[in-house]
N, CA, C and O of each residue as an XYZ file, in Angstrom:
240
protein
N    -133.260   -141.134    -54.173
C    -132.887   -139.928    -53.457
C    -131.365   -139.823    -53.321
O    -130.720   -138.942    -53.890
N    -130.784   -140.830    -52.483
C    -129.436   -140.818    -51.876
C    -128.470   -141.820    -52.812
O    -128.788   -142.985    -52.574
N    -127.491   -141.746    -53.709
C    -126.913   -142.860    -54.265
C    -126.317   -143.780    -52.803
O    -126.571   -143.196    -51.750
N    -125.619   -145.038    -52.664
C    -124.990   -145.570    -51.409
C    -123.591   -144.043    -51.547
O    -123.443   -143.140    -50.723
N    -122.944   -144.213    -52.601
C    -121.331   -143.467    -52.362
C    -121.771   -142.422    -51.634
O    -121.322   -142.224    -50.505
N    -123.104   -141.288    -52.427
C    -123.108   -140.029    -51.644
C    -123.532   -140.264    -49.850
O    -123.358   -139.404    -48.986
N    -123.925   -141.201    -49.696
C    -124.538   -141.566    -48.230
C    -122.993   -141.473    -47.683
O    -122.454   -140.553    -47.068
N    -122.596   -142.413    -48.003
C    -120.832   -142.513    -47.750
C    -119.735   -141.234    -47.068
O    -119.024   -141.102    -46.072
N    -120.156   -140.346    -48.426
C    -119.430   -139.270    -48.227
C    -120.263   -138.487    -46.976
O    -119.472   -137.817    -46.313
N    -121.358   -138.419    -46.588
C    -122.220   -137.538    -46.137
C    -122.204   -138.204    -44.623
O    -122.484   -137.386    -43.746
N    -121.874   -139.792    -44.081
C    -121.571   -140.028    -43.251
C    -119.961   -139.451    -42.929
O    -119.638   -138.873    -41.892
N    -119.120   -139.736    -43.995
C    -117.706   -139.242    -43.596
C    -117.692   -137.976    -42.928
O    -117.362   -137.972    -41.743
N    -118.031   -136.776    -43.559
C    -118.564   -135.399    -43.601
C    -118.726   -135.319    -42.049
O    -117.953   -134.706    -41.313
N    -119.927   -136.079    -41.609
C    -120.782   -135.998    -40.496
C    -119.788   -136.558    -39.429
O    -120.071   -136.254    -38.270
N    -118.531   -137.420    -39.639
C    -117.704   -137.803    -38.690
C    -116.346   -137.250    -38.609
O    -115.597   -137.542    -37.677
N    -115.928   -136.267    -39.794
C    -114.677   -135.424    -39.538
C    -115.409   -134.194    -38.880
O    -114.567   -133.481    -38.335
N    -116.870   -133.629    -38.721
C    -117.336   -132.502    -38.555
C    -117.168   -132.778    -36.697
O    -116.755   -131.962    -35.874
N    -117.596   -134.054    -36.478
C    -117.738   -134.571    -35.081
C    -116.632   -134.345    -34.422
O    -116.632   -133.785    -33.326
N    -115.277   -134.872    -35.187
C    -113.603   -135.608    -34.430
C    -113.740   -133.874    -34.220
O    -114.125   -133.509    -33.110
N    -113.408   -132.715    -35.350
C    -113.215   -131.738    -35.436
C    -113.994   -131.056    -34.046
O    -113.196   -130.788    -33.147
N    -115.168   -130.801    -33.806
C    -115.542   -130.277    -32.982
C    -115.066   -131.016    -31.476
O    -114.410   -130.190    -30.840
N    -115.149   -131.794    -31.029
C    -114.345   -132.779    -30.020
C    -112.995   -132.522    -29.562
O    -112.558   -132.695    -28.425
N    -112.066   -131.857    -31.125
C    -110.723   -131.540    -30.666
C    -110.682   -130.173    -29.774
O    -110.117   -129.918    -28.711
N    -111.638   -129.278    -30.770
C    -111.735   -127.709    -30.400
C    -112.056   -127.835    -29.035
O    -111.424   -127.343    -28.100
N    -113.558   -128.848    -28.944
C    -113.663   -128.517    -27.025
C    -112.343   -129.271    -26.087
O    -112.287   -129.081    -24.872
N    -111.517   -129.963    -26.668
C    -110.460   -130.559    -25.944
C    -109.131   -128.942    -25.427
O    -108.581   -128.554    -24.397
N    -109.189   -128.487    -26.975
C    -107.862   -127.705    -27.071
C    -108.581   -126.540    -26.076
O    -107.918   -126.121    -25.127
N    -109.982   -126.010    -26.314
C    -110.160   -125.179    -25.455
C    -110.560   -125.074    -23.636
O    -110.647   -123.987    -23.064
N    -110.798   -126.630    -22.819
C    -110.996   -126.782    -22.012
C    -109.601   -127.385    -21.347
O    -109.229   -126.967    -20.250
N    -108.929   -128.287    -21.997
C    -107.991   -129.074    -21.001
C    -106.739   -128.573    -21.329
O    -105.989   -128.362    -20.377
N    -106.407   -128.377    -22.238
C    -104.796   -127.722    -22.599
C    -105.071   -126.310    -21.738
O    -104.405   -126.370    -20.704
N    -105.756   -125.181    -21.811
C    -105.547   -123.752    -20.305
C    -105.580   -124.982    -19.404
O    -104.471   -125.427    -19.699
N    -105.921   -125.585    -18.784
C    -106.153   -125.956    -17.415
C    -104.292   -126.822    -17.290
O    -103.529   -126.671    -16.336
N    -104.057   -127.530    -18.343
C    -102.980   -127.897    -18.390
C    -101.465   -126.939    -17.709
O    -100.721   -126.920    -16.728
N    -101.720   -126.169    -19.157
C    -100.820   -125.034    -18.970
C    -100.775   -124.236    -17.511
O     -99.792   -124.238    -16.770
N    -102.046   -123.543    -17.241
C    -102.112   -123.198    -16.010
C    -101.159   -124.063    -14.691
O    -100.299   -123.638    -13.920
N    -101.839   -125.582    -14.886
C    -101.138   -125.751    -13.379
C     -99.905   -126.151    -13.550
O     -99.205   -126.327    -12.553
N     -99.252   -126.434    -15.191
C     -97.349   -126.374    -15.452
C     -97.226   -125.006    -14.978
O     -96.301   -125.131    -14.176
N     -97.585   -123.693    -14.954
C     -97.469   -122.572    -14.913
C     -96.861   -122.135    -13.313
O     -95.781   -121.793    -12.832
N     -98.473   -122.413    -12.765
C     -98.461   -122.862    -11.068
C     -97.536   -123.113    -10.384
O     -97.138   -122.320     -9.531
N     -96.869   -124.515    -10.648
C     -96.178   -125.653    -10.378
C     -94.673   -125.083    -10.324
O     -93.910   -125.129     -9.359
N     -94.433   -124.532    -11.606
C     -93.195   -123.890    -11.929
C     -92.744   -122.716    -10.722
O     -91.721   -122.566    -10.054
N     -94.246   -121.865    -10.821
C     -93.484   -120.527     -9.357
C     -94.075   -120.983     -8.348
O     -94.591   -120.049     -7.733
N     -94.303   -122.200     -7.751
C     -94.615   -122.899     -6.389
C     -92.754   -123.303     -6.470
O     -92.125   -122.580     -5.698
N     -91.916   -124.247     -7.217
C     -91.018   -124.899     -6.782
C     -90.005   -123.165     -7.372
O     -88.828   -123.480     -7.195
N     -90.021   -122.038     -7.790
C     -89.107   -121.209     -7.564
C     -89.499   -120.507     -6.097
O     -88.779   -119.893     -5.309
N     -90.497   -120.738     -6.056
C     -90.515   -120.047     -4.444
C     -90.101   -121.078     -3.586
O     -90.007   -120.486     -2.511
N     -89.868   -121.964     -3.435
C     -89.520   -122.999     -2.078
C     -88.435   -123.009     -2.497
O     -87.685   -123.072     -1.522
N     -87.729   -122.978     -3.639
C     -85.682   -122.264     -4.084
C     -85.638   -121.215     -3.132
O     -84.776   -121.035     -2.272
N     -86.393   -120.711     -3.307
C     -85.549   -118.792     -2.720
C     -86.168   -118.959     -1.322
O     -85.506   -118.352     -0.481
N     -87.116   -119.526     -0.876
C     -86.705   -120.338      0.639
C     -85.997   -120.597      0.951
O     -85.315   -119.813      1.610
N     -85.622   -121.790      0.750
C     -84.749   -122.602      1.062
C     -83.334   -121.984      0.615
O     -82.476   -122.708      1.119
N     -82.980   -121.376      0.184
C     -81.867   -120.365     -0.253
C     -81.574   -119.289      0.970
O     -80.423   -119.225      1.402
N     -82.440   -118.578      1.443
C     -82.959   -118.030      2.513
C     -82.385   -118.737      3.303
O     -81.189   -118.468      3.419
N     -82.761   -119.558      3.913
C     -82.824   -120.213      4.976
C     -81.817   -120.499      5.055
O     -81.380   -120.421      6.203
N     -80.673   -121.068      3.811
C     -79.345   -121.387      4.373
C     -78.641   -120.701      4.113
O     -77.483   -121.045      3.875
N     -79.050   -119.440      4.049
C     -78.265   -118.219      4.138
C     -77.898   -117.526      5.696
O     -76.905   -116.961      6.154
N     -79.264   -117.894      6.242
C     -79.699   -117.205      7.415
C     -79.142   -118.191      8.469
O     -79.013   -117.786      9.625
N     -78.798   -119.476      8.142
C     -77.892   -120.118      9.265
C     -76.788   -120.177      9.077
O     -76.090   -120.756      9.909
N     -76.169   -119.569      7.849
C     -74.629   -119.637      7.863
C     -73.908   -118.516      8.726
O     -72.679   -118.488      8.798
Protein backbone atom coordinates (compact mmCIF):
# COMPACT_ATOMS: atom_id res chain seq x y z
CA UNK A 1 0.00 0.00 0.00
CA UNK A 2 2.27 2.69 1.66
CA UNK A 3 6.14 2.65 0.51
CA UNK A 4 8.19 3.64 4.26
CA UNK A 5 9.49 7.23 2.22
CA UNK A 6 5.77 8.01 1.20
CA UNK A 7 4.66 7.29 4.98
CA UNK A 8 7.53 9.76 5.71
CA UNK A 9 6.43 12.43 3.62
CA UNK A 10 2.71 11.99 4.68
CA UNK A 11 3.77 12.15 8.39
CA UNK A 12 5.88 15.39 7.54
CA UNK A 13 2.74 16.84 5.64
CA UNK A 14 0.59 15.92 8.72
CA UNK A 15 3.16 17.91 11.06
CA UNK A 16 3.83 21.21 9.00
CA UNK A 17 -0.21 21.13 8.51
CA UNK A 18 -0.32 20.93 12.56
CA UNK A 19 2.83 23.73 13.47
CA UNK A 20 0.84 25.78 10.64
CA UNK A 21 -2.53 25.68 12.14
CA UNK A 22 -1.13 26.27 15.90
CA UNK A 23 0.62 29.47 14.56
CA UNK A 24 -2.70 30.89 12.92
CA UNK A 25 -4.62 30.18 16.33
CA UNK A 26 -1.55 31.88 18.15
CA UNK A 27 -1.38 35.01 15.63
CA UNK A 28 -5.15 35.21 15.86
CA UNK A 29 -5.84 34.92 19.68
CA UNK A 30 -2.71 36.31 21.57
CA UNK A 31 -0.98 38.91 19.38
CA UNK A 32 -4.95 41.32 19.41
CA UNK A 33 -4.89 40.67 23.03
CA UNK A 34 -1.18 41.68 23.03
CA UNK A 35 -1.49 44.68 21.00
CA UNK A 36 -4.62 45.75 22.70
CA UNK A 37 -3.21 46.02 26.21
CA UNK A 38 0.40 47.83 24.56
CA UNK A 39 -2.42 50.00 23.13
CA UNK A 40 -4.24 50.45 26.65
CA UNK A 41 -1.13 50.90 28.54
CA UNK A 42 0.17 53.58 26.19
CA UNK A 43 -3.19 56.11 26.74
CA UNK A 44 -3.39 55.00 30.55
CA UNK A 45 0.43 56.51 31.05
CA UNK A 46 -0.53 59.70 28.45
CA UNK A 47 -3.34 60.36 30.63
CA UNK A 48 -1.55 60.34 34.11
CA UNK A 49 1.16 62.95 31.84
CA UNK A 50 -1.57 65.43 31.28
CA UNK A 51 -2.48 64.90 35.00
CA UNK A 52 0.16 65.29 36.42
CA UNK A 53 0.99 68.24 34.04
CA UNK A 54 -2.27 69.66 35.31
CA UNK A 55 -1.59 69.44 38.53
CA UNK A 56 1.67 71.23 38.44
CA UNK A 57 0.32 73.70 36.61
CA UNK A 58 -2.46 74.32 39.00
CA UNK A 59 0.01 74.76 41.98
CA UNK A 60 2.31 77.00 40.38
Amino acid sequence: MFEFDQYLGFLAFLIIITMGFWLMIFLMAILPYWIGGSIAETLKEKKEKRRREKEAKRLQ
